[in-house]
C-alpha positions as CSV (number, residue, x, y, z in Angstrom):
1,X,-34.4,5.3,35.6
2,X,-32.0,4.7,33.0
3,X,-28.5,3.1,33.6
4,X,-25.7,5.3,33.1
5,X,-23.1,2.7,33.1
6,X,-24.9,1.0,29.8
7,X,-22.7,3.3,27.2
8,X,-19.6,3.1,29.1
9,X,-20.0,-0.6,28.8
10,X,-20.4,-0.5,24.8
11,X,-17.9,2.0,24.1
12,X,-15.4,-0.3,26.5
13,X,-16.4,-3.5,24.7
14,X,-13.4,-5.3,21.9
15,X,-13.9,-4.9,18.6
16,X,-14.8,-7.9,16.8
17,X,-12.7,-8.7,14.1
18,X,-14.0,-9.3,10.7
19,X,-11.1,-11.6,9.5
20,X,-7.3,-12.0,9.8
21,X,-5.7,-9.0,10.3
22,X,-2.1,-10.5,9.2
23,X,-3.8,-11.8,6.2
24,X,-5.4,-8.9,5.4
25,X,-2.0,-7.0,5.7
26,X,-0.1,-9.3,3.6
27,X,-2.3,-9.9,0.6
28,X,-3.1,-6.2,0.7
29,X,1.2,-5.4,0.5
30,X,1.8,-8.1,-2.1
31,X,-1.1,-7.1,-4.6
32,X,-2.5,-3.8,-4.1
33,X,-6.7,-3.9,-2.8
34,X,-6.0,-7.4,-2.0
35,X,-6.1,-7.1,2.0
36,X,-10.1,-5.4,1.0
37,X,-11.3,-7.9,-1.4
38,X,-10.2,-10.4,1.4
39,X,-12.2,-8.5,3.8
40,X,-15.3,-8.3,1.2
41,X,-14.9,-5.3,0.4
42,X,-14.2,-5.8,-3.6
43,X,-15.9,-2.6,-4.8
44,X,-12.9,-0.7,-2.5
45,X,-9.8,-3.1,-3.2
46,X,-10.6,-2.9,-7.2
47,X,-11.1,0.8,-6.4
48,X,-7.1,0.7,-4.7
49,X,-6.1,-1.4,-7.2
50,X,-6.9,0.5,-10.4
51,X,-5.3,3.6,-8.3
52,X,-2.0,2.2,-7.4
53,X,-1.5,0.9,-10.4
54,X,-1.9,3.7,-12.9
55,X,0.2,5.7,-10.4
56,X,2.8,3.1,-11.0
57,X,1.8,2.8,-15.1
58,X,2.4,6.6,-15.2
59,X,5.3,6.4,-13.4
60,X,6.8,4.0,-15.5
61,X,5.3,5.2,-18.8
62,X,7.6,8.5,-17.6
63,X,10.7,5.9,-17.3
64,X,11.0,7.0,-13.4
65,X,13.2,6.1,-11.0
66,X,12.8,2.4,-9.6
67,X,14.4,3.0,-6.3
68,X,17.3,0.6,-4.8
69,X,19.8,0.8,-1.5
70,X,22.8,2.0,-2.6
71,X,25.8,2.4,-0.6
72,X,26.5,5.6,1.0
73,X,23.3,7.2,0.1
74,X,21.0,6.7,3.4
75,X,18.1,8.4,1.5
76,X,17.7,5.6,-0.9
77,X,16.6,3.0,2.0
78,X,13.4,5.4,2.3
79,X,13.1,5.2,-1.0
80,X,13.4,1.8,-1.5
81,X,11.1,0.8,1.4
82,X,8.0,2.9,-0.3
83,X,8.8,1.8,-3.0
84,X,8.6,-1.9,-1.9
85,X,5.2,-0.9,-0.6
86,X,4.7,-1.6,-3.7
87,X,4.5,-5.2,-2.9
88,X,5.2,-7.8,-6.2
89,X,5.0,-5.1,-8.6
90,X,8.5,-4.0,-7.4
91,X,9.8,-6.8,-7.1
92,X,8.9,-8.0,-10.8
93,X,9.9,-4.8,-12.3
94,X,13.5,-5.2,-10.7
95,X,14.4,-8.4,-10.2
96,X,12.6,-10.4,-12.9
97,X,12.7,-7.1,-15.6
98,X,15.8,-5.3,-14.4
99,X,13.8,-1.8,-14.7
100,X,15.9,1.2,-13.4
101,X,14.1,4.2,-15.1
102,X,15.6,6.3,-17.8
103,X,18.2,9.2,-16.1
104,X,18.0,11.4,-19.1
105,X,14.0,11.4,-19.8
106,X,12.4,14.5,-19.3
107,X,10.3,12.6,-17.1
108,X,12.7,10.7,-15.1
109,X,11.6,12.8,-11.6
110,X,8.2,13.1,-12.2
111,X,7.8,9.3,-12.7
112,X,9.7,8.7,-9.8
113,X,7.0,10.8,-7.9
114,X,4.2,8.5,-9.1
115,X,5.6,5.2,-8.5
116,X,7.1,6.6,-5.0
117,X,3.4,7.6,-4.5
118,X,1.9,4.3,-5.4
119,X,4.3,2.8,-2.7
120,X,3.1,5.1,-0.3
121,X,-0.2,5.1,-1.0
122,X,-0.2,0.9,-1.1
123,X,1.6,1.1,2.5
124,X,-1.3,3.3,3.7
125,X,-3.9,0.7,2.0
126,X,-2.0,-1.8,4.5
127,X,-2.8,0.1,7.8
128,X,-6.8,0.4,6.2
129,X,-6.8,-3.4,6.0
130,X,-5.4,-4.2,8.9
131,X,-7.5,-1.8,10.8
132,X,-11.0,-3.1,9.1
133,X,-9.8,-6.7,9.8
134,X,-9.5,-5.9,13.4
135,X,-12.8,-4.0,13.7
136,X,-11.4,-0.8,14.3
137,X,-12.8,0.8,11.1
138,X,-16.1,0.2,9.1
């Protein structure tokens, strides 16, 4: 006679964490991958890494829009938190080299796309750390 209660008590069981989730989720926003090589997973956070950053090198080689909060305009906080997400990417590109993009390039909005997406995409890397680190996700 088998014991039905035997599954129920696995699939009620914690996770078990595989590092610092906090960690994970900080070194994965400030250099994109990061939170995954943390975790040991280097094949995957060189994989994210190479990915967010030619999104951002296209976006930049297409002088795109770096966004900023500008008064007035309650769009550009969106805008300026994915493109944070970026982690110190962004902030090197506008603090230390004052990069704004180029308004008249032909490919001022498409290279705003890409580096918007590599924010995005970074942000979403975030949540995958955090998750692995907390043994939510393989």
């Amino acid at each position: 006679m088998t014991d039905e209660s035997e599954p129920q008590a696995a699939q009620e069981r914690e996770p078990e964490p595989r590092g610092n989730p906090m960690l994970a989720a900080v070194a994965a926003w400030l250099v994109p991958g990061a939170g995954h090589m943390i975790l040991g997973r280097w094949r995957r956070g060189l994989l994210f890494l190479v990915l967010v950053g030619v999104s951002l090198a296209v976006g930049l080689a297409l002088d795109g829009k770096l966004w900023h909060i500008t008064r007035g305009q309650p769009l550009s906080y969106l805008g300026t938190f994915a493109c944070a997400g970026l982690g110190i990417p962004y902030f090197v590109l506008r603090f230390a080299m004052h990069y704004q993009g180029d308004l008249v390039s032909q490919g001022y909005e498409y290279g705003a796309a890409f580096i918007l997406t590599g924010g995005l995409m970074n942000l979403l890397l975030i949540l995958d750390a955090w998750d692995i680190a907390r043994g939510l996700k393989e």
